[in-house]
C-alpha positions as CSV (number, residue, x, y, z in Angstrom):
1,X,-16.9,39.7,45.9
2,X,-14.3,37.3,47.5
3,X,-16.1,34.0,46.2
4,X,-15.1,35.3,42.6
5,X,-12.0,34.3,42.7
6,X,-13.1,30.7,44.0
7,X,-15.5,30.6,41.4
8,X,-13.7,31.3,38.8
9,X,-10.9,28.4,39.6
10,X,-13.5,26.3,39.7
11,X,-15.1,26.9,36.1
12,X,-11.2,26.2,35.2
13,X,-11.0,22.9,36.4
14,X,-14.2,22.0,35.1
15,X,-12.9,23.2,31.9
16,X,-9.5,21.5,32.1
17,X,-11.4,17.6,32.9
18,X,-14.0,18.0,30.5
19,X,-10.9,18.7,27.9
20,X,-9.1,15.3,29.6
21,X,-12.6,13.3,28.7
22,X,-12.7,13.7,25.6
23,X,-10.3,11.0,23.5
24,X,-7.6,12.5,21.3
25,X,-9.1,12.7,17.7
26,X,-7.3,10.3,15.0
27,X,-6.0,12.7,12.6
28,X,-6.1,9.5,10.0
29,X,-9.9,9.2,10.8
30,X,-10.6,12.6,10.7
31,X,-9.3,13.0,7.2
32,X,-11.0,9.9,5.6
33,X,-14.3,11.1,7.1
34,X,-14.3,15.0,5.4
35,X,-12.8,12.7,2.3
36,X,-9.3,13.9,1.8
37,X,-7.9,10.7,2.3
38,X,-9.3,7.1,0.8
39,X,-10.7,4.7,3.1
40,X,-8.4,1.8,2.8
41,X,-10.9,-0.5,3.5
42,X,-13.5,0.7,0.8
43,X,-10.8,0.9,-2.1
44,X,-10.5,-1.3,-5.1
45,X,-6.9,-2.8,-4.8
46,X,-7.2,-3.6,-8.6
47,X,-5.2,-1.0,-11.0
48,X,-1.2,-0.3,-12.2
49,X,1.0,1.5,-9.4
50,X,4.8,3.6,-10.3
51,X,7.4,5.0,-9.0
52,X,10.1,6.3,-11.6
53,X,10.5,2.7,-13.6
54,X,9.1,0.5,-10.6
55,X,5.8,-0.9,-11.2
56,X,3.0,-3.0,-10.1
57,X,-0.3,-4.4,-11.8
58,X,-3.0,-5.8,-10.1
59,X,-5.8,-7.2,-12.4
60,X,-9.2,-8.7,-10.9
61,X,-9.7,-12.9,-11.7
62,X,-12.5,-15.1,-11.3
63,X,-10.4,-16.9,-8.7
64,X,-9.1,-13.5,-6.8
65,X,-6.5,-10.9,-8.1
66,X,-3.2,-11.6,-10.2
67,X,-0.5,-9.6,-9.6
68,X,2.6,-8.4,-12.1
69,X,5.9,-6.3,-10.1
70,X,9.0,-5.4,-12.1
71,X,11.8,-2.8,-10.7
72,X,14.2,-1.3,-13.2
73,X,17.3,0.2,-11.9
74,X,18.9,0.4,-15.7
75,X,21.8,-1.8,-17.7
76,X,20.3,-5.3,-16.9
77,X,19.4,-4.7,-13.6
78,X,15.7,-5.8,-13.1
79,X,13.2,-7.9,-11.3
80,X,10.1,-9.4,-13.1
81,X,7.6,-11.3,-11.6
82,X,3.9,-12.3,-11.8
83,X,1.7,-14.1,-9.1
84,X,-1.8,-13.5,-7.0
85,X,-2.5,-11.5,-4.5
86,X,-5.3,-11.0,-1.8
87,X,-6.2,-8.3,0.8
88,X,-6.9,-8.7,4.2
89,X,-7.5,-5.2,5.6
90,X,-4.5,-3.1,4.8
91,X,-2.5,-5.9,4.1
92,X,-1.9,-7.6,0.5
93,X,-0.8,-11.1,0.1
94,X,1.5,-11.3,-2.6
95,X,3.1,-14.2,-4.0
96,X,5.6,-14.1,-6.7
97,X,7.1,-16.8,-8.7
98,X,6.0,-20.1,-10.3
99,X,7.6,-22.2,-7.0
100,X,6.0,-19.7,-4.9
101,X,8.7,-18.5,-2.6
102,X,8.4,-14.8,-2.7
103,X,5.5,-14.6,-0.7
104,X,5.3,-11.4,1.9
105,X,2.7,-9.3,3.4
106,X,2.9,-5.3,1.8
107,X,0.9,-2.7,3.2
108,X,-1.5,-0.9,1.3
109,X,-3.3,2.4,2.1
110,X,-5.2,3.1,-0.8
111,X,-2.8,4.7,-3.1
112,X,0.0,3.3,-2.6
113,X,1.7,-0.2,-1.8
114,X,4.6,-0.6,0.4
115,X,6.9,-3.8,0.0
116,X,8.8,-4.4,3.3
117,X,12.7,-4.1,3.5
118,X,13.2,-7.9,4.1
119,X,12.3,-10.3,1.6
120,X,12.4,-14.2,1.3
121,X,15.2,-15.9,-0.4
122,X,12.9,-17.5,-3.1
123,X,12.7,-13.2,-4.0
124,X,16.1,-13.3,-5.6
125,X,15.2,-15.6,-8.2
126,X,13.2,-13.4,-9.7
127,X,16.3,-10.8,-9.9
128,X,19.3,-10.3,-11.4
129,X,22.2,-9.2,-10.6
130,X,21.6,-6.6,-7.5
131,X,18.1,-6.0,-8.2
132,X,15.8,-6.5,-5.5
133,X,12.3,-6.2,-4.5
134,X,13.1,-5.1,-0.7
135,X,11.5,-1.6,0.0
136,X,9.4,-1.2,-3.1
137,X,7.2,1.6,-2.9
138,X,4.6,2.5,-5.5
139,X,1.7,4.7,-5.8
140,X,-1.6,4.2,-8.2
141,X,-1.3,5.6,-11.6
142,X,-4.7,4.1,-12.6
143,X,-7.7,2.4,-11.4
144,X,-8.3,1.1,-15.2
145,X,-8.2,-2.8,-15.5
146,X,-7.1,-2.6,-19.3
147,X,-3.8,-0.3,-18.0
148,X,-3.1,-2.8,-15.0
149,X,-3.4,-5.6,-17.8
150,X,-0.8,-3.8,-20.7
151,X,1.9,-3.4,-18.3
152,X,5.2,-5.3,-19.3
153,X,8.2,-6.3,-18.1
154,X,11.7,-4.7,-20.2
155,X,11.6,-8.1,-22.3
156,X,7.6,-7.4,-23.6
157,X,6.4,-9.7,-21.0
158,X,3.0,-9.1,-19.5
159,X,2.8,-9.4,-16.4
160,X,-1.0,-9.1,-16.0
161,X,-2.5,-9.7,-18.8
162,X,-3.9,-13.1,-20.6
């Protein structure tokens, strides 16, 4: 009867290390893999994304994607832009502008794009007054090419379209 007590500290500690072998589980992994989250990697970036009047279209090209963002904040205050865009992982490529100098790297998930909080210079152009593309966050509306392609800036422009 007195090696029961040994006995059961050891099953303990056995316990205890197999628990310290095993790696923590990836609670981002996890949910892509039982399908309550999409796999980055396996989703179409192509589509129209919102928030409130923010948008972005991304339309699929022969060449690779084109790409339309305009931010509304109300009386005048807007940025319109159109450009390409390409995807490296969870990263997009986007480049804004006819000279090209609003180029940055947003993060995408799957639903939703994320523009970074510092942009180039060559961004403001495409601006007016304090407008700003600088911490854009949008999420997918619509996986539909012809929505993506009918988006338009507040002057009619289209942004992704022909």
């Amino acid at each position: 009867m007195r090696w029961l007590p040994g006995l059961l500290m050891l099953a303990a500690c056995s316990g205890q290390q197999a628990a310290k072998d095993q790696p923590p589980q990836d609670l981002e992994k996890a949910a892509i893999e039982r399908g309550l989250v999409r796999n980055p990697a396996d989703t179409e970036i192509a589509g129209l994304y919102a928030r409130d009047t923010d948008r972005i279209c991304i339309v699929s090209t022969s060449i690779g994607y084109k790409v339309g963002a305009f931010v509304d904040y109300g009386d005048g205050i807007t940025c319109s832009g159109t450009g390409t865009a390409s995807r490296v992982g969870e990263t997009l490529r986007i480049e804004l502008g006819a000279e090209g100098n609003c180029g940055f790297d947003a993060k995408f998930d799957g639903d939703k794009i994320t523009v970074p909080g510092a942009l180039p210079a060559g961004c403001d152009k495409l601006c007016n007054r304090r407008a700003s593309y600088a911490g854009l966050e949008v999420t997918r509306l619509s996986e539909s090419p012809a929505e993506a392609a009918a988006m338009r800036d507040a002057n009619g422009k289209r942004l992704c379209g022909d």
